[in-house]
C-alpha positions in Angstrom: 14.4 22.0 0.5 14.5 18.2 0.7 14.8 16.5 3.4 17.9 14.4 4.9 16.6 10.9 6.1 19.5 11.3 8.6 18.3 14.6 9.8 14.9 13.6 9.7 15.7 10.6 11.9 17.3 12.8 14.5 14.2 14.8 14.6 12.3 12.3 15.3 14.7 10.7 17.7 14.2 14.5 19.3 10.1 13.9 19.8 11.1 10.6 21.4 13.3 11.3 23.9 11.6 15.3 24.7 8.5 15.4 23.5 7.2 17.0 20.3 8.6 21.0 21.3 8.1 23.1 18.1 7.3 19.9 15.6 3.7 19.7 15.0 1.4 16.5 14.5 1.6 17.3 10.8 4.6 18.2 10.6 5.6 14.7 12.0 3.8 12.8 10.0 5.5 14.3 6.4 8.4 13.6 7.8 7.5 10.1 8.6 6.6 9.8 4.6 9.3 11.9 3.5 11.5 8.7 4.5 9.7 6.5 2.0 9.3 9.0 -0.4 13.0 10.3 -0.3 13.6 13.6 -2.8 10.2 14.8 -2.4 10.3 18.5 -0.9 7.8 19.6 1.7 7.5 23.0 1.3 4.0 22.5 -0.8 2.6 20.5 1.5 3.4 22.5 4.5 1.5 25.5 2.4 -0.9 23.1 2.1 -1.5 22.9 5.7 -1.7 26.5 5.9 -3.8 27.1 3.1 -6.5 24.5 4.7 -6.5 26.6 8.2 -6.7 29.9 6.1 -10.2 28.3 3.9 -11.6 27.1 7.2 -11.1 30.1 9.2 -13.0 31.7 5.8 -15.7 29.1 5.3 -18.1 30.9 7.8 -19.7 28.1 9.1 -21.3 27.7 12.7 -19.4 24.9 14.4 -16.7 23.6 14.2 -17.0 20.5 12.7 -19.1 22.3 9.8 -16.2 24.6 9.3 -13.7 21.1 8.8 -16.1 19.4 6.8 -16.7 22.4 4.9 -13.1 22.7 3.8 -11.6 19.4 4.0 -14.5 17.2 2.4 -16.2 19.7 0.5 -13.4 22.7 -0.8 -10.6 20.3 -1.5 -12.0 16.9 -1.7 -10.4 14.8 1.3 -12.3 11.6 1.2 -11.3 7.9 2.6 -10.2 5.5 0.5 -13.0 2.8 0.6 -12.1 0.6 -2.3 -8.0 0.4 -2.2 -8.1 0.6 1.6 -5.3 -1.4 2.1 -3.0 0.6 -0.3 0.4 2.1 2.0 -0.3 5.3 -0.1 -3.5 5.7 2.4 -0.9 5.8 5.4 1.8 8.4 3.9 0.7 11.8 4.3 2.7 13.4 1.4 0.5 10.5 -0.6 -2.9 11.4 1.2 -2.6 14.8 0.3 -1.2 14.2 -3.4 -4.5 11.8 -3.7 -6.9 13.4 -1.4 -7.6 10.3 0.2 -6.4 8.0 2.8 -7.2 5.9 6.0 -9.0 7.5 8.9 -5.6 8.3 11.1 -4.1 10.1 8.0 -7.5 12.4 7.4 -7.5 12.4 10.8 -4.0 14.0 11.4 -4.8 16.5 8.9 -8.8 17.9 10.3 -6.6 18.4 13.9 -4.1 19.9 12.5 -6.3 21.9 11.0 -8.7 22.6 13.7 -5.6 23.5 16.2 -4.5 26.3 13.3 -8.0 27.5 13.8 -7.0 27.8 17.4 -9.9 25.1 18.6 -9.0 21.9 21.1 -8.7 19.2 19.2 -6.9 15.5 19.4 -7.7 11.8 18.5 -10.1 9.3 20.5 -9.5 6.2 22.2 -12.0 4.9 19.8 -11.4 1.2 18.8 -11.3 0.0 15.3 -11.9 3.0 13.5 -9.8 6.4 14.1 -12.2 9.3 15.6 -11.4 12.6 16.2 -12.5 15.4 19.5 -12.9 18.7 18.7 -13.7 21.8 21.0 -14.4 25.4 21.1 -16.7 28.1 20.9 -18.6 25.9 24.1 -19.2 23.2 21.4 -17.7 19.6 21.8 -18.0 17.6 18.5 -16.9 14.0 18.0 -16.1 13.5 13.7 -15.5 11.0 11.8 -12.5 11.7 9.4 -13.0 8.6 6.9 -16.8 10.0 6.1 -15.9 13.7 5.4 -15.7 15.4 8.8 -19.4 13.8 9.7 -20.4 15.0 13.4 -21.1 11.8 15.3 -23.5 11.8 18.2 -23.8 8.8 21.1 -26.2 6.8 19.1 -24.2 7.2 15.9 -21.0 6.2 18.2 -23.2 3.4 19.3 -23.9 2.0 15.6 -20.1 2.1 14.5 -18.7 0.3 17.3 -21.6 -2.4 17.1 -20.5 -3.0 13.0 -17.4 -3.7 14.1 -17.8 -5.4 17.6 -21.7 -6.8 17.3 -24.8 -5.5 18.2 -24.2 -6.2 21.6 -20.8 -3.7 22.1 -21.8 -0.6 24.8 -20.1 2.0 24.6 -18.0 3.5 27.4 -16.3 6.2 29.1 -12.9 4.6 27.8 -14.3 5.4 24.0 -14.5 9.4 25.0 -10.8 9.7 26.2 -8.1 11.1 24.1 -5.1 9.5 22.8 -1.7 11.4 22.5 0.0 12.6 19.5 2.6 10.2 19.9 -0.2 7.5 19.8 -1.7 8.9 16.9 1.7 8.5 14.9 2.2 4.8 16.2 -1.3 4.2 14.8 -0.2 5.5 11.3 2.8 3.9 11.0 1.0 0.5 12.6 -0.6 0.8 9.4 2.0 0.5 7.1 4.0 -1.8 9.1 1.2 -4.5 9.4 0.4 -4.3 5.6 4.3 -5.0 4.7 4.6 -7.9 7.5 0.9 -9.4 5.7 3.0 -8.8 2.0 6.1 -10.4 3.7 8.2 -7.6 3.2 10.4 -7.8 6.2 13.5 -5.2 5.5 10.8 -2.3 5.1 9.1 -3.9 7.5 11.9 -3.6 10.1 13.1 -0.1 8.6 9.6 0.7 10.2 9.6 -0.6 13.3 13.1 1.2 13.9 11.8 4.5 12.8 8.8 3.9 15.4 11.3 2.7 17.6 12.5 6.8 17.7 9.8 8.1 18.6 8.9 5.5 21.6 12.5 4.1 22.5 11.4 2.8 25.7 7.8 0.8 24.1 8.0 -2.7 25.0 5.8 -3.9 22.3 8.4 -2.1 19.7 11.3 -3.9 21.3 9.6 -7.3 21.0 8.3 -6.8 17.3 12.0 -5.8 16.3 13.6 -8.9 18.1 11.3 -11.3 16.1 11.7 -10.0 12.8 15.8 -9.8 13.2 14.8 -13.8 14.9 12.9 -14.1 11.9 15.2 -12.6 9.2 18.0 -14.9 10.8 20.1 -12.3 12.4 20.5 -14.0 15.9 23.1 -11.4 18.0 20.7 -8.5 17.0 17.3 -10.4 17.7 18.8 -11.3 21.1 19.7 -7.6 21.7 16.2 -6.7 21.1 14.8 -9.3 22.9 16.9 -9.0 26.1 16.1 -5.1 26.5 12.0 -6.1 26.2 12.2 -8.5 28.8 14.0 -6.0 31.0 11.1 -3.6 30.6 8.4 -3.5 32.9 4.6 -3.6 32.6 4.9 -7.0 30.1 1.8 -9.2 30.0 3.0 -13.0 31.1 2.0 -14.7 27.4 4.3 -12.5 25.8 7.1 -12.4 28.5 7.0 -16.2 28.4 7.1 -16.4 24.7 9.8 -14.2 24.1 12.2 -15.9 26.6 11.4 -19.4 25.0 12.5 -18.0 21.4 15.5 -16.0 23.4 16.6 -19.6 24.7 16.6 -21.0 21.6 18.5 -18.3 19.9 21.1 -18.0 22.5 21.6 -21.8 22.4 22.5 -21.5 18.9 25.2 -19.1 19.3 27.1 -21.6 21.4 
């Protein structure tokens, strides 16, 4: 069956205002990339999903992390994509599993999804700069790194990859260890894609992004803002002012920002008299 971008919208409107219910991470995310790959079906790729629980379950292996590793990087191939990084493919999941490869948050989604089917504790980490992933069970905790096929990461490992992206001189903390929610990990994906169409000056996908984001976190400030500038940007005034009206009306906003967006709200509603 192929999916309905309207229906698929509603769905997603669903995880925003209730929570996720019966639609899985997974799940989620192809229906995310079904709406920029419209007329694909999902049905393989959902058996895909199963068929990667079903070889893990089967690999034998002794921890957890040896069991994802084992199926992911070693049975079907699941490797990041270190030398067209930047490609949107890496951020579509339908794309990451046609090519086996992707950015870390796409592998990512994929070995906890898996490791949940296997009926282990798993979720992402608030890990800056590079997507991590927790996984639990058996009385083993495992931190792995998707990108570099499933690899178990201990502190001093942990300690080397935030220092090659933060200097020798980053610590890690307890902040590093916590998890992120499901939610979060989706924003991160579609972060992804967004920020590589703004850099490419594509601004209507750009937008269509944002707005599709903007379903399953109505009430994110940030999302608000980032929509408001682009319509600003893009020239459409009474929409920009819309957006940028209902951010400054949320709460929590950092005074920069706050003060920025009610300049550029000035301006815009000075032109419109």
């Amino acid at each position: 069956m192929i999916p309905d971008p309207d229906s698929t919208r509603a769905t997603l409107a669903s995880i925003g205002e209730g929570g996720f219910g019966e639609v899985g991470l997974a799940e989620a995310a192809l229906l995310l990339g079904s709406l920029d790959r419209p007329g694909v079906p999902l049905e393989r790729y959902r058996d895909h999903l199963a068929a990667l629980v079903e070889s893990a379950r089967a690999s034998g292996a002794d921890t957890p992390a040896a069991a994802l590793s084992a199926t992911l990087h070693g049975e079907f191939g699941y490797e990041g994509d270190g030398k067209t990084y930047d490609d949107p493919q890496n951020a579509n999941l339908i794309r990451v599993i046609d090519r086996r490869k992707g950015l870390p948050v796409a592998l990512g989604i994929l070995y906890i999804e898996t490791a949940r089917g296997l009926d282990l504790n798993a979720g992402g980490l608030n890990f800056p700069n590079h997507f991590l992933i927790r996984v639990q069970g058996g009385g083993i905790r495992q931190i792995l790194d998707p990108f570099h096929g499933g690899t178990a990461l201990d502190a001093p490992a942990l300690r080397g990859l935030l220092a090659s992206f933060q200097g020798e001189n980053a610590e890690l903390s307890q902040s590093h260890y916590q998890d992120v929610s499901d939610l979060d990990i989706l924003l991160r994906l579609q972060n992804n894609i967004k920020l590589r169409l703004l850099r490419d000056g594509k601004f209507e996908p750009a937008l269509r992004v944002i707005r599709d984001m903007r379903l399953l976190a109505p009430q994110l400030p940030g999302l608000m803002r980032e929509e408001g500038m682009l319509l600003a940007r893009k020239g459409e005034h009474r929409a920009a002012i819309g957006c940028l009206r209902d951010f400054l009306a949320a709460g929590n906003i950092r005074e920069p920002e706050r003060l920025e967006v009610a300049r550029v709200l000035q301006v815009l509603e000075s032109q419109l008299n």
